[in-house]
N, C-alpha and C positions, 0 to 999 in steps of 0.2 A: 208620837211622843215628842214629835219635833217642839212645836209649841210649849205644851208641858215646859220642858228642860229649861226653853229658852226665858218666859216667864219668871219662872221661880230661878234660876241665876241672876233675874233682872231686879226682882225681889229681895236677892238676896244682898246684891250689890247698892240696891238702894238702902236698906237697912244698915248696913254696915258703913256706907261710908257719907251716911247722912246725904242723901242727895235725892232729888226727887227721880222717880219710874224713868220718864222720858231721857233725862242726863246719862242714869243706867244703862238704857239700853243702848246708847248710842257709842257711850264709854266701853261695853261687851262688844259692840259691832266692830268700835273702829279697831280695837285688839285683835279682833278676826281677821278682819283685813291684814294690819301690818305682822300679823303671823303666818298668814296663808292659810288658816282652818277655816273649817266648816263651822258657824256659827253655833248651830247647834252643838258641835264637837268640843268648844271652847263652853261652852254652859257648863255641858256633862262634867267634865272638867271644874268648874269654877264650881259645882256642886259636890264631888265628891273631894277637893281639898286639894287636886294637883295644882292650880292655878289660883295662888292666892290673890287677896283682893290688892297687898303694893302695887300689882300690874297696871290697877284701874284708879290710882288716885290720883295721876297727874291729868290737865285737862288733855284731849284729844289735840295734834296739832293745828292749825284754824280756829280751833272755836274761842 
């Protein structure tokens, strides 16, 4: 289900805050990172509503 979750969080954050797949996913990733979660852990999360999407609208730092 890893995949699954991760996907469609990527999906879901691309929908929502207008940005394209790859922006998404990178934007879920690096929140993983600077929270210390397991990637997938932070989807599950960003799918059933604990982790709203404010977390993911500023750009990543670097990019």
């Amino acid at each position: 289900m890893f995949h699954a979750e991760v996907h469609q969080a990527t999906g879901y954050l691309s929908a929502r805050l207008a940005i394209p797949p790859a922006q998404a996913f990178i934007r879920l990733r690096s929140q993983a990172v600077a929270r210390n979660v397991p990637l997938n852990a932070l989807a599950r999360a960003v799918l059933s509503g604990q982790v709203g999407t404010d977390a993911f609208t500023a750009e990543p730092p670097g990019r």
